[in-house]
C-alpha positions as CSV (number, residue, x, y, z in Angstrom):
1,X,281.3,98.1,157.9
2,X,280.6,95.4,155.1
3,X,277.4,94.0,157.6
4,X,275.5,97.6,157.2
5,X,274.3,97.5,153.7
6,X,272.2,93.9,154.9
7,X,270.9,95.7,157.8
8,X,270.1,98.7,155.9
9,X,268.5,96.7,153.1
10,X,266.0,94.9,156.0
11,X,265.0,98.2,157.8
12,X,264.2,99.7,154.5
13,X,261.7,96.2,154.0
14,X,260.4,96.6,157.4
15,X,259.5,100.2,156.6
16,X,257.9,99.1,153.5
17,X,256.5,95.9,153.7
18,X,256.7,95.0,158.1
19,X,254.9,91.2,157.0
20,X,257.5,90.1,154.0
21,X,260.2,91.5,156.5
22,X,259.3,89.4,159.2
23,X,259.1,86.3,156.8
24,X,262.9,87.1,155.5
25,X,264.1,87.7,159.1
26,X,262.4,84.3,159.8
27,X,263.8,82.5,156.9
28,X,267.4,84.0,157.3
29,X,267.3,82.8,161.1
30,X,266.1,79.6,160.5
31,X,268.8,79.2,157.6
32,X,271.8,80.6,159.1
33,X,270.8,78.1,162.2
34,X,271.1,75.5,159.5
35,X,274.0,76.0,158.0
36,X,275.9,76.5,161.2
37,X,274.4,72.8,162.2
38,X,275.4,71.4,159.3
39,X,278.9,72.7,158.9
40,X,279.2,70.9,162.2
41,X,277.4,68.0,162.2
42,X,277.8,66.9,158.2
43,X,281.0,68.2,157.6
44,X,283.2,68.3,161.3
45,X,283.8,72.0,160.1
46,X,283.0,74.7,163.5
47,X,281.5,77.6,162.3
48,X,280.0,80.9,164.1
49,X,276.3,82.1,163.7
50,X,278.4,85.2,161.6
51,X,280.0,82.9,159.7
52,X,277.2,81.3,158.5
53,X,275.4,84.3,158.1
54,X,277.2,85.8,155.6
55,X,277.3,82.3,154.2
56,X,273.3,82.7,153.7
57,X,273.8,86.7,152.7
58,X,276.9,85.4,150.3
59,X,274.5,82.1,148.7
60,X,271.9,84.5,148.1
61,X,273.9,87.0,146.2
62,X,276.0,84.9,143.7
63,X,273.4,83.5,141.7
64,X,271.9,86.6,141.7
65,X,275.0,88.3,140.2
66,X,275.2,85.3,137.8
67,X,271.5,85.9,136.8
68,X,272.8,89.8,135.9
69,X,275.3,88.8,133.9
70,X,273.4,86.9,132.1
71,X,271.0,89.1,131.4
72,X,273.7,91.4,130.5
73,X,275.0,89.0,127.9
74,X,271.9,88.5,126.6
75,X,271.0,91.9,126.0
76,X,274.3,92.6,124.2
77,X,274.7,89.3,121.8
78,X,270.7,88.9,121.3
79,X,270.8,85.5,122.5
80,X,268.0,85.5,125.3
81,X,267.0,81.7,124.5
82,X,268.8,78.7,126.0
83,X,268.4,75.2,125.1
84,X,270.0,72.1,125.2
85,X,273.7,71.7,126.5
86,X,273.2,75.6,127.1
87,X,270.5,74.9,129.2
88,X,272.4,72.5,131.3
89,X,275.8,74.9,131.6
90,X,273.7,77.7,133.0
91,X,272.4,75.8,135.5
92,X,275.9,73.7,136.2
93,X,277.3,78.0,136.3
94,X,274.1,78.7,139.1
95,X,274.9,75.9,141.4
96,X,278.5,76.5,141.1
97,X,278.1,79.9,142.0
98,X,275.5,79.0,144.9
99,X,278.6,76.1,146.4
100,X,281.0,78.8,145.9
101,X,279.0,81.6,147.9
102,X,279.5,79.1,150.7
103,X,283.1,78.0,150.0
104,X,284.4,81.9,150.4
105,X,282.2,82.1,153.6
106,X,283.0,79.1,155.5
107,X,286.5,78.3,153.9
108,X,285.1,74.7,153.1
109,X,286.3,72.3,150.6
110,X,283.8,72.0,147.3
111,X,282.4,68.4,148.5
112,X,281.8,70.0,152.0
113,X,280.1,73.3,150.4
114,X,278.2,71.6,148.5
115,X,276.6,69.0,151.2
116,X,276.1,72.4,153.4
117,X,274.2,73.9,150.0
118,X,272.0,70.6,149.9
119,X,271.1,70.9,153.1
120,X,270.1,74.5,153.5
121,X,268.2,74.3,149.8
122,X,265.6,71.4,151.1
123,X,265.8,73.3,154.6
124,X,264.9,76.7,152.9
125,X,262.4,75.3,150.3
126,X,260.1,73.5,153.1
127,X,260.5,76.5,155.3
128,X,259.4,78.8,152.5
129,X,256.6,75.9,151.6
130,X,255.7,76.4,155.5
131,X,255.4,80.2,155.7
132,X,253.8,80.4,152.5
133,X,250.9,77.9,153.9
134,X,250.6,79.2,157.1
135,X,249.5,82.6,155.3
């Protein structure tokens, strides 16, 4: 049951927008791919395409939920500028939240998550580069 809220959310974007759907659907296979090769290969850890599926579905959720709250605490104590150490804790709280996204979905130590999250960043970054050149 937990699966038809993703599907739900692509068919609505393939209704709406059929090219950025077929971009995400692109990306997401190309990343899940990547994570199950990597929890493999880099970290000896045997993981199903669902598995890292809702690894991918999980990392791009948390820092998403992160960003809210943010935004929510920012809108409540007027404090909407961050600089300095603050800077750097916000970020330290994102990519802690991105290595934990894959920690609850892979049951992975933090050193493994976080070599799986390397990987898939520079994996999803030149992909994106690539779709976004080829159109």
């Amino acid at each position: 049951m937990p699966i038809l809220l993703p599907i739900l959310a692509f068919i609505a974007l393939l209704a709406f927008a059929p090219e950025a759907a077929m971009k995400l659907g692109a990306w997401f296979a190309v990343t899940t791919v990547t994570v199950r090769i990597s929890a493999d290969k880099l970290v000896g850890c045997a993981v199903s395409y669902g598995e890292a599926a809702w690894a991918v579905i999980y990392a791009a959720i948390a820092p998403v939920l992160v960003i809210f709250g943010l935004l929510s605490f920012g809108a409540s104590t007027g404090i909407t500028e961050f600089q300095g150490a603050g800077t750097i804790v916000i970020l330290a709280i994102l990519l802690g939240s991105f290595i934990a996204a894959f920690m609850l979905a892979l049951h992975t130590s933090f050193k493994d998550s976080a070599i799986i999250a390397a990987v898939t960043t520079v994996t999803s970054v030149a992909l994106a580069l690539l779709i976004r050149g080829l159109t």
